[in-house]
N, C-alpha and C positions, 0 to 999 in steps of 0.2 A: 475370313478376310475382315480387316479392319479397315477403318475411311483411313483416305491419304494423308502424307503429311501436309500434303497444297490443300487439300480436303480440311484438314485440323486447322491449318494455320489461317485458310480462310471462314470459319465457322466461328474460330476465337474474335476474330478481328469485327465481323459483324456482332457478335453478343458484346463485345468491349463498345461497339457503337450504341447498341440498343439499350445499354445502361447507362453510359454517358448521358442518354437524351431520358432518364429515368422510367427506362421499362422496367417493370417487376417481374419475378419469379423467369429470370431467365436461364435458360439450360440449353445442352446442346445434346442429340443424341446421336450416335451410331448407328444408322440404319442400313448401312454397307451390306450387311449378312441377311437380309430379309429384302432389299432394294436393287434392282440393278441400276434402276435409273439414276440413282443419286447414293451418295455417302453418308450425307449428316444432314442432319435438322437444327435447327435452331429455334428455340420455339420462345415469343416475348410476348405481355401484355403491358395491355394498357388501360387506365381509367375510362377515358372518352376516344373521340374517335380523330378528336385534334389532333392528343398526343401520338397516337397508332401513327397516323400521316409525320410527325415529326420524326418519328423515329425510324420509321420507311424512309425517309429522305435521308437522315443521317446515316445508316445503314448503308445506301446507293453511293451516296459523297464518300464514303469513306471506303468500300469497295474498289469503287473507279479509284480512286488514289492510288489502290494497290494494284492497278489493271487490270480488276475482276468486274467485268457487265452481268447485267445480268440479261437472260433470255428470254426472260418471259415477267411477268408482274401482270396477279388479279386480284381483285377487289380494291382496286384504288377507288373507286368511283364512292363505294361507302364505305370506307375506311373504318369497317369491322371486322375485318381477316383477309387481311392484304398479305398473298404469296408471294415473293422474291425468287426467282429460281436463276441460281447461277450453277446450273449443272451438276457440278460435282457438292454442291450448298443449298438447300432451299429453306429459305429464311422463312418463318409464318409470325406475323405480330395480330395480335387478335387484342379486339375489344374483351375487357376481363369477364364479361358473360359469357360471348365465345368459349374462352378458354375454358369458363368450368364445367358449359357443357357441353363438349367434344371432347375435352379430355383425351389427349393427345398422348400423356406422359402416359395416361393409362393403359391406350391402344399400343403402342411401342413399347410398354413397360419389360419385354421380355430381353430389348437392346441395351449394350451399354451404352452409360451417359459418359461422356467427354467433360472433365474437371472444366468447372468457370467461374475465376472468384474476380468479379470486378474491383480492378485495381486502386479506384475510388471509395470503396468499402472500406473501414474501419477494421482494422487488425483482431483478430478472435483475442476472447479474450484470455487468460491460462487457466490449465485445466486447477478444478477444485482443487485444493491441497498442492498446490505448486507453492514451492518456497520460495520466501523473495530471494534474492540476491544480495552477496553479500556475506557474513557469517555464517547463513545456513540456516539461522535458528527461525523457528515459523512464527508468526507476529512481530517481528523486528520495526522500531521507528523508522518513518522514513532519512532521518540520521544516520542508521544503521547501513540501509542499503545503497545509499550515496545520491540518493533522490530527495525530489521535494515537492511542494503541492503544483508545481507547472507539471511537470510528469505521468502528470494522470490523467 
């Protein structure tokens, strides 16, 4: 069994929040097959414990917009691994000590991760040996390819 699509699409929508307010190394995983209680994880850090608390609020705001509450929420008090549990999602944002030593991705490393490229993110860049565009030929001036130095 894999997480829902209401499972996927609210998982996405909190890591889209939790990047917005610049959480790092955010992922989401599929715990559906190992979990009954829950679908997916989402799992965000943060520098301090400010930011943890900002992005726990951004998170909830933008949840509730989509009429997702949640049921439960712990560790707000110290905003060093604040749980979000909305059932079928339970959000974890951790202080970045936290994260590396619980290691989270490690303990579920055996689930699949659910794609999340923050849509704020700067586009990949092409792979080695990609040819520009244009004539085909590799090293071409930007002349060649119909660009120019705004483009890059």
């Amino acid at each position: 069994m894999t997480a829902s699509a209401e499972a996927t699409e609210t998982a996405l929508i909190a890591a889209q929040a939790a990047a917005d307010k610049l959480a790092t190394d955010v992922s989401i995983v599929d715990v559906s097959d190992r979990l009954a209680i829950t679908d997916a994880f989402v799992l965000a850090s943060a520098p301090n414990e400010r930011q943890v608390q900002s992005i726990v609020d951004a998170v909830e705001e933008k949840l509730r917009d989509h009429g997702v509450k949640p049921v439960r929420r712990e560790g707000v008090a110290e905003s060093r691994w604040v749980l979000l549990d909305f059932v079928d999602v339970v959000v974890h944002v951790q202080h970045a000590e936290e994260r590396a030593y619980y290691a989270l991705e490690r303990l579920w490393k055996d689930c699949p991760v659910i794609p999340f490229v923050d849509r704020a993110a700067p586009p990949a860049a092409p792979a080695a040996g990609a040819e520009a565009a244009g004539d085909g030929a590799p090293g071409g001036s930007p002349e060649d390819t119909g660009s120019d130095a705004t483009d890059r």
